[in-house]
N, C-alpha and C positions, 0 to 999 in steps of 0.2 A: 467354702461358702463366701458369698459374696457380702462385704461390707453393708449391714442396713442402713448407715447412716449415710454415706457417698455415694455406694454402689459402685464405685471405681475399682478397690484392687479385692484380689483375696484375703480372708485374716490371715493369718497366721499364729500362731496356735504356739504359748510360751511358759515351762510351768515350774512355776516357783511354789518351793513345799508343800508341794503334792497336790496343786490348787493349778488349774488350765486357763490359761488368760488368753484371748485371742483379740488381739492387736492389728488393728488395719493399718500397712504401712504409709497409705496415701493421707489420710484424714488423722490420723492419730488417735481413732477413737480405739476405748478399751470393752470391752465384753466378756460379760459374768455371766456362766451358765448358773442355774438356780439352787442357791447354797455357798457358792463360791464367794461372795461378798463377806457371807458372816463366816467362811472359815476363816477369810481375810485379816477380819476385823479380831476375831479370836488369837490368830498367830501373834498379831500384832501388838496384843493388846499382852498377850504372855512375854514376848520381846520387851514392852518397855517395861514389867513388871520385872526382869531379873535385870535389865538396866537400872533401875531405880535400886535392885537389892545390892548389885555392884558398887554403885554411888555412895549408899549408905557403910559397905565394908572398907572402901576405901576412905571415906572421910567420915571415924567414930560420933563425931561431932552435932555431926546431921541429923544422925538417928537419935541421937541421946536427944537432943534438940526437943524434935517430934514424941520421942519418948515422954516428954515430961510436958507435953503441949496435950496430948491425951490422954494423959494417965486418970 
């Protein structure tokens, strides 16, 4: 398929966890078939959530911190 934004090159078609991005090599535009954004946004959003639980194991501090900021 041809790029709808340039019309110049093919996409090309690239998939990161389990999720199909198609990528026009000429314009750099990205394309989301329908759902793909919000799995996106999901993966993503699980990724900084076990970053942030790594953060707090590696520095007790942090969490104790937040612990006594909500309690």
């Amino acid at each position: 398929m041809k790029c709808p934004s340039c019309g110049k090159a093919e996409l090309k078609a690239h998939e990161r966890r389990g999720v199909e991005i198609d990528i026009c090599p000429s314009c750099r535009g990205v394309w989301l078939d329908r759902g793909e954004l919000d799995r996106l946004i999901e993966i993503y959003a699980a990724y900084e959530s076990e970053q942030e639980r790594r953060r707090d194991r590696e520095h007790p501090g942090r969490q104790a911190f937040w612990q006594d900021v909500f309690r």
